[in-house]
N, C-alpha and C positions, 0 to 999 in steps of 0.2 A: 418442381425444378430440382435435380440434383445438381449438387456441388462438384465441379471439377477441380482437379487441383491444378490448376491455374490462375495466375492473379488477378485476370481479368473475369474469371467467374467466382472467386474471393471475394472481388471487394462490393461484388452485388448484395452481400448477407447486410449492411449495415449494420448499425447500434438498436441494439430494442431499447424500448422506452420503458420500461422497469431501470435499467439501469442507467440514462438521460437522466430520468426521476429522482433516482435514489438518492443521489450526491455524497453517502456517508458509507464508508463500513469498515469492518476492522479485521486484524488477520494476526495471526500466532506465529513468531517461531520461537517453538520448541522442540529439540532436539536432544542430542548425547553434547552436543557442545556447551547447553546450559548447565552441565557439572561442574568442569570445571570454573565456568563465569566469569571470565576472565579476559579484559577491551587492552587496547580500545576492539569494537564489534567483534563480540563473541562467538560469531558465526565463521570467522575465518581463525579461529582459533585452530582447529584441524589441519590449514594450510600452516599457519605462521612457527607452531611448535616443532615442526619439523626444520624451520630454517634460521639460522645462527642468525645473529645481528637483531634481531628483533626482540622488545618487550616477551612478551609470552613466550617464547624459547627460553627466554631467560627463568621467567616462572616456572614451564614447569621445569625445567634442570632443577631451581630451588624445592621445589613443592613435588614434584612424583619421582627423581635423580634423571629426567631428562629421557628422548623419545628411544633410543637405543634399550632402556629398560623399559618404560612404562609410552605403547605407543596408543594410539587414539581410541582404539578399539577395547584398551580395557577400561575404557570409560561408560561401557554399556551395561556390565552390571549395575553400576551407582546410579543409571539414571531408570528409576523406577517406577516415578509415576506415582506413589500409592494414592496422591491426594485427585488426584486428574478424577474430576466432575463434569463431561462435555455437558449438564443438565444446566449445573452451575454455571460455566462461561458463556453458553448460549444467554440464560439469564440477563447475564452482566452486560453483554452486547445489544439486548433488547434497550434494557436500562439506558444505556447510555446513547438510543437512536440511531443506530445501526440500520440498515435496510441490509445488508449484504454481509457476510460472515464466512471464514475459515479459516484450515490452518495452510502453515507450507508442509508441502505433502514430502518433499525431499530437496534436503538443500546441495549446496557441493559434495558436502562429506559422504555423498552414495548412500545414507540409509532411510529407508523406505519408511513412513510410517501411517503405510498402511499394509491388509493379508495381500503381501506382492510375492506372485506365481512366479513373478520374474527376478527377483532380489531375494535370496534367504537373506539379505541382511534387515530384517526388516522389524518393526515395534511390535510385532503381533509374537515371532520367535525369540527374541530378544527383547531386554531392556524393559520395560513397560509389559509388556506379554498382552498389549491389547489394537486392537484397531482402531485407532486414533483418529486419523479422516472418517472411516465409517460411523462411528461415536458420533462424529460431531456432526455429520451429516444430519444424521436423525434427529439431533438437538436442535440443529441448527433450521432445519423444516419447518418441526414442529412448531417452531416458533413466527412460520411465513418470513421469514428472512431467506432472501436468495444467499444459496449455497455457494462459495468461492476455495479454490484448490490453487494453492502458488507452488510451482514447478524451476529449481535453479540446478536443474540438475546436469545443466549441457558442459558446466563449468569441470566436473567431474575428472573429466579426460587427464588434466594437466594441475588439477588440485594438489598431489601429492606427487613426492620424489620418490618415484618408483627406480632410480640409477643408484640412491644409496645403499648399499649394500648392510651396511649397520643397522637398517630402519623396518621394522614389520610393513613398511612400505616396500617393499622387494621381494615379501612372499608373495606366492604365489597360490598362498590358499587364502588370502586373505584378500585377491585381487577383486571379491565379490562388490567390497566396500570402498576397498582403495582405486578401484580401475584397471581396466587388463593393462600387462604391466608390457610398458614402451619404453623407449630412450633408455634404455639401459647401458648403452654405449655411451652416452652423456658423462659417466662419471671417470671417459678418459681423455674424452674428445669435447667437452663443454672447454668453452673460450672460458679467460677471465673476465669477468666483471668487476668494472668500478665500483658500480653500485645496483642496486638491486632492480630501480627503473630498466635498466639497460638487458637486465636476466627477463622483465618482465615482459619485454618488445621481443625479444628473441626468441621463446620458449612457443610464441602464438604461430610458429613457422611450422611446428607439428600438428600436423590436420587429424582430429578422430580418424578411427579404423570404420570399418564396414561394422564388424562385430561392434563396438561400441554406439555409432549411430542405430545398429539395428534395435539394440538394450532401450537404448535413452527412447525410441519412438515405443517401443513397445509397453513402458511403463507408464509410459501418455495415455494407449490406450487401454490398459488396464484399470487408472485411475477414469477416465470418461464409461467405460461400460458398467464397471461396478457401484461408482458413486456417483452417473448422470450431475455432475457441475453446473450450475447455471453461469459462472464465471472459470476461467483459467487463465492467470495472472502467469506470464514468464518475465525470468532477471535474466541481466545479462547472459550473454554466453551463447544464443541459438544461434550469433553470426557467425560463431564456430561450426553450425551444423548443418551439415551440405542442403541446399537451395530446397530439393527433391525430397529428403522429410520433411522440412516444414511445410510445405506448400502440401503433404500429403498428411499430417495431424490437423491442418486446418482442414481440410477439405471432410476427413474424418468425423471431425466434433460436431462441424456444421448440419450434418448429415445425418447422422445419430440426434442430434436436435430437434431434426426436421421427423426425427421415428418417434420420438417422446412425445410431438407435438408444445416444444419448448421454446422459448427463445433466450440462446446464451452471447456470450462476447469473449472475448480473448482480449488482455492490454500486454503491450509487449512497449522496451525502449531501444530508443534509438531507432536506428533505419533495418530492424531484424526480419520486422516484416514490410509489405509494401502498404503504405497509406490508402486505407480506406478499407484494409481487411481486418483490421481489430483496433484497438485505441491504444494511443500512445501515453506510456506510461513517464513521469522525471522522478528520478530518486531524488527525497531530501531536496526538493525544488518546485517552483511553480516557474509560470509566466509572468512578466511584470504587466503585460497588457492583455484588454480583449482578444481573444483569438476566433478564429470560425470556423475552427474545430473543434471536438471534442476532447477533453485527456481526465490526467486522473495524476495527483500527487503519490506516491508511496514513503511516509515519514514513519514514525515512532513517536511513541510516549516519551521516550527518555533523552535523551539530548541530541540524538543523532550518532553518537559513536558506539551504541552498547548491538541495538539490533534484538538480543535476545535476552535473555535474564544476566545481568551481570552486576555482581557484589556493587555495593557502595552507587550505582548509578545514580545521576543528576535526572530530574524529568524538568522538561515542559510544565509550563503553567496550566491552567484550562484555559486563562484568557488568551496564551498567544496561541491553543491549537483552534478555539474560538475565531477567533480572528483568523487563520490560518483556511478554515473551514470559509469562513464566510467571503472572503476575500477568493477563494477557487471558486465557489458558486459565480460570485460576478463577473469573473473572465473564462466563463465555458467553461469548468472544471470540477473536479469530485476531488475526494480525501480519502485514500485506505489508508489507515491508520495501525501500528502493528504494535503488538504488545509480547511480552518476553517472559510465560511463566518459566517456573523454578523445576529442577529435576524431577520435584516428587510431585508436581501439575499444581501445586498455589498459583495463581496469580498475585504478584505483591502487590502489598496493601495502596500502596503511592500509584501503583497503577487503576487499582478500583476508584479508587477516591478520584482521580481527573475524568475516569468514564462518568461515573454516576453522578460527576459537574455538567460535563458537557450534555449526559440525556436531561439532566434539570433543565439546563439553558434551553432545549431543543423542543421539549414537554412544552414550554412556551411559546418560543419563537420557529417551531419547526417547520410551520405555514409559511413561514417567507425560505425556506430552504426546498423543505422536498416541493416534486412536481413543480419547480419552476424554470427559467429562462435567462437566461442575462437580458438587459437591456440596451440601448444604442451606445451608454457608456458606462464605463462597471462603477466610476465614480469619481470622487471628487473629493480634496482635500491636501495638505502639505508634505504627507509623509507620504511617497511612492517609491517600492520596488525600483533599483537602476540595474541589476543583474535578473537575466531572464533564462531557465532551462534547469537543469538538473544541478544540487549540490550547491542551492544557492543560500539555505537558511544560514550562515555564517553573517549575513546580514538583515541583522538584528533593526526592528522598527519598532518602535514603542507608538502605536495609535493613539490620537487623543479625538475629542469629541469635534475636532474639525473635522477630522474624515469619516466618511461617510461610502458605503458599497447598495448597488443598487439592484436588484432582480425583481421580475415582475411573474405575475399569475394574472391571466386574463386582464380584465381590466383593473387588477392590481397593481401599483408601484409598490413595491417596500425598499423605503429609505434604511439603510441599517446602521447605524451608530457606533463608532467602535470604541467613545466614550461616552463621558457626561458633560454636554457641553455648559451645563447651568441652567439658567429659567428659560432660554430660550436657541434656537436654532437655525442659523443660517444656511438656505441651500440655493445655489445659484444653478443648479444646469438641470432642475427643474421650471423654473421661469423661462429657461433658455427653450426649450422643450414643449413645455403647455401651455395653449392657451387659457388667460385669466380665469375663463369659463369652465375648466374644463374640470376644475377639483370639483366631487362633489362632498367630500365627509376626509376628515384626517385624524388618526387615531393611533395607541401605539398599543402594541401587542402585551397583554397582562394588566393591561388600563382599561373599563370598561364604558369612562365617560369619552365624549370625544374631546377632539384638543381644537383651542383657537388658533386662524392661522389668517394671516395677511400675505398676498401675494403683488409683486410690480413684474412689471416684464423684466426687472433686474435679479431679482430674490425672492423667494419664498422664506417668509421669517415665521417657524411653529412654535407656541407656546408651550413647555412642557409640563406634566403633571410634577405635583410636588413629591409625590414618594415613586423611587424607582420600583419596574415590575421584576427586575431580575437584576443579575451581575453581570459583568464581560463586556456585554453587547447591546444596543436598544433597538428596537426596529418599530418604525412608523410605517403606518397602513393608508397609505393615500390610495381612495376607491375613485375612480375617474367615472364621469359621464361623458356620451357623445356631443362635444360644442355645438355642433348644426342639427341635430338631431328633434324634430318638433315634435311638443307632445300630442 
């Protein structure tokens, strides 16, 4: 069967079951905007320093004398790379239980970083002078982890103020990086704005050119022919891009897929694409309930405002991306996780150190994560999510050993514990659930004796072992038998 581009022959490809399975992996940005490092999210630094009224405007006026002298572009000498090891970070992502790994291949700021035919602005002639995507590809193989390429590049169009005349946003040799250059009448005929929401509604009224949609598709498929992706992760911005490329990159990858003899996926958010042709992606958000579909968190290491390396950042615990993890497994969901090395390719230290928590915890308890299923309900206890979708971790839960997440593997249950509840453990929507008969053995992962457990049609109460297997999370292995089933 070939792929048409149409949605009705789209949404026949479904989810392969490598990536169902995986539930975990992790993804880079690093770019020219990790130089100067600078939040809140480092990644829109290239937009923001161009425009008055803002943090980072203000910096860099202080720190470079502001984008009239020093605009974004000669940020690409500084950012060099010398330390960049794709041997090393594939590594790290093994460690830390990864199934799935890569970088963002190009974000809004237009620079490519990989050898793109189509962009001289790219990490291979500039900056780094190497192939970045390709690097990590190979590392990233090597190591049987499915390959992932994240793409924000449709944002590109309307990223920079190409009508300032003051700003190397207005040349026109430098339109490679910045965007062919539009609205240039803007800087007589732009309305006033109150405030900046009001500029941000308004500016979405100018649609991509032909020329730029033709750019944006064509570096799609130069990243799919030359680095065969087993994933491609898009961010906002394709509902800017007319109907007719999208529906012809998908039709594209599926296809070329189907020549490798592969099976890949696309996550995209919001309604960019139509449901049932790749999986739906929430920035910085989950669901608060079961859902019966598929999706996939996109957070960060570090607090949620930095995005990519940025001075002085705040990170995440391991316990709350622990819990974060385990809590998306039982409502039909995965975690990409994204980490933000530094100009010259370190990963910082605060970021290894929560990876190579969370592969300990998973070294462990990774049986009750990969290759499993949600169950009839993800779980049970006091503390629950009341915000559901995208941009929800602002609200903070602190787990304790009441709550409990449930996923199963065959005729596995795993109870998973998101504390320590003491000697013993109350579970009610198991009794609710099984019959008396139906436990046959209950055990907790890192404990190799089994545990005592009494059950009523009210509760299930497990006695727990005296020394904990691990930190963060506990997960009990309840093996079921068939009640009716004679020997």
């Amino acid at each position: 069967m070939r792929y048409e581009p149409t949605w009705n022959s789209l949404r026949e490809h479904g989810v392969p079951k490598w990536f169902q399975d995986a539930k975990f992996g992790i993804y880079t940005h690093w770019g020219i905007y990790s130089v100067p490092a600078y939040g809140p999210n480092v990644t829109w630094y290239p937009y923001n320093m161009y425009r008055e009224g803002t943090s980072q405007y203000e910096h860099h006026v202080k720190t470079y004398g502001g984008p009239s002298k020093f605009g974004y572009k000669d940020f690409i000498p500084m950012f060099t790379g010398e330390r960049f090891d794709p041997d090393e970070w594939a590594e790290l992502f093994e460690k830390a239980g990864a199934r799935f790994a890569g970088p963002v291949g190009e974000h809004h700021d237009g620079f490519s970083m990989w050898n793109s035919q189509v962009n001289e602005w790219n990490a291979v002639r500039m900056g780094p002078k190497r192939d970045v995507v390709g690097e990590l590809e190979k590392a990233i193989k090597k190591r049987r982890m499915k390959f992932m390429v994240a793409l924000h590049h449709a944002e590109n169009w309307w990223f920079y103020p190409h009508w300032k005349k003051e700003y190397d946003t207005s040349d026109p040799r430098y339109s490679g990086l910045y965007g062919s250059l539009h609205n240039l009448e803007w800087a007589e005929k732009m309305p006033k704005f109150e405030n900046m929401e009001l500029f941000e509604q308004w500016k979405f009224q100018d649609r991509p050119s032909k020329e730029f949609l033709d750019a944006w598709l064509a570096k799609i498929y130069e990243v799919i022919d030359n680095y065969q992706p087993d994933m491609l992760w898009f961010d906002n911005g394709i509902d800017f891009i007319n109907e007719y490329y999208r529906k012809s990159f998908v039709a594209y990858y599926y296809n070329k897929a189907k020549e490798w003899g592969k099976e890949v996926v696309i996550t995209y958010k919001g309604h960019q694409l139509v449901p049932g042709s790749g999986v739906v992606d929430l920035e910085l958000g989950r669901f608060n309930e079961l859902t019966y579909h598929l999706w996939i968190t996109d957070s960060t290491v570090d607090d949620g405002c930095a995005w990519g390396y940025m001075k002085d950042a705040r990170y995440k615990t391991p316990t709350e991306l622990i819990h974060y993890l385990i809590d998306n497994v039982s409502k039909n969901g995965l975690l990409l996780l994204n980490v933000g090395p530094k100009p010259n390719g370190e990963i910082p230290e605060e970021a290894k150190e929560i990876l190579l928590e969370m592969g300990k915890w998973l070294e462990i308890n990774g049986e009750a994560i990969y290759g499993t299923t949600p169950w009839f309900i993800y779980g049970e206890g006091p503390h629950k999510l009341t915000k559901s979708g995208e941009f929800n971790e602002d609200e903070k839960i602190k787990y304790t050993g009441e709550d409990i997440r449930f996923i199963v593997k065959d005729d596995i249950l795993y109870a998973i514990l998101l504390g320590w509840p003491g000697n013993e453990v109350t579970i009610k929507s198991v009794a609710e659930k099984f019959y008396e008969s139906e436990i046959q053995s209950i055990s907790m992962l890192g404990i190799e004796e089994p545990l005592n457990w009494r059950i009523t049609r009210e509760e299930l109460k497990v006695e727990l072992p005296k020394e904990r297997p691990c930190e963060h999370a506990y997960v009990l292995r309840i093996e079921r038998k068939h009640p009716f089933r004679s020997l």
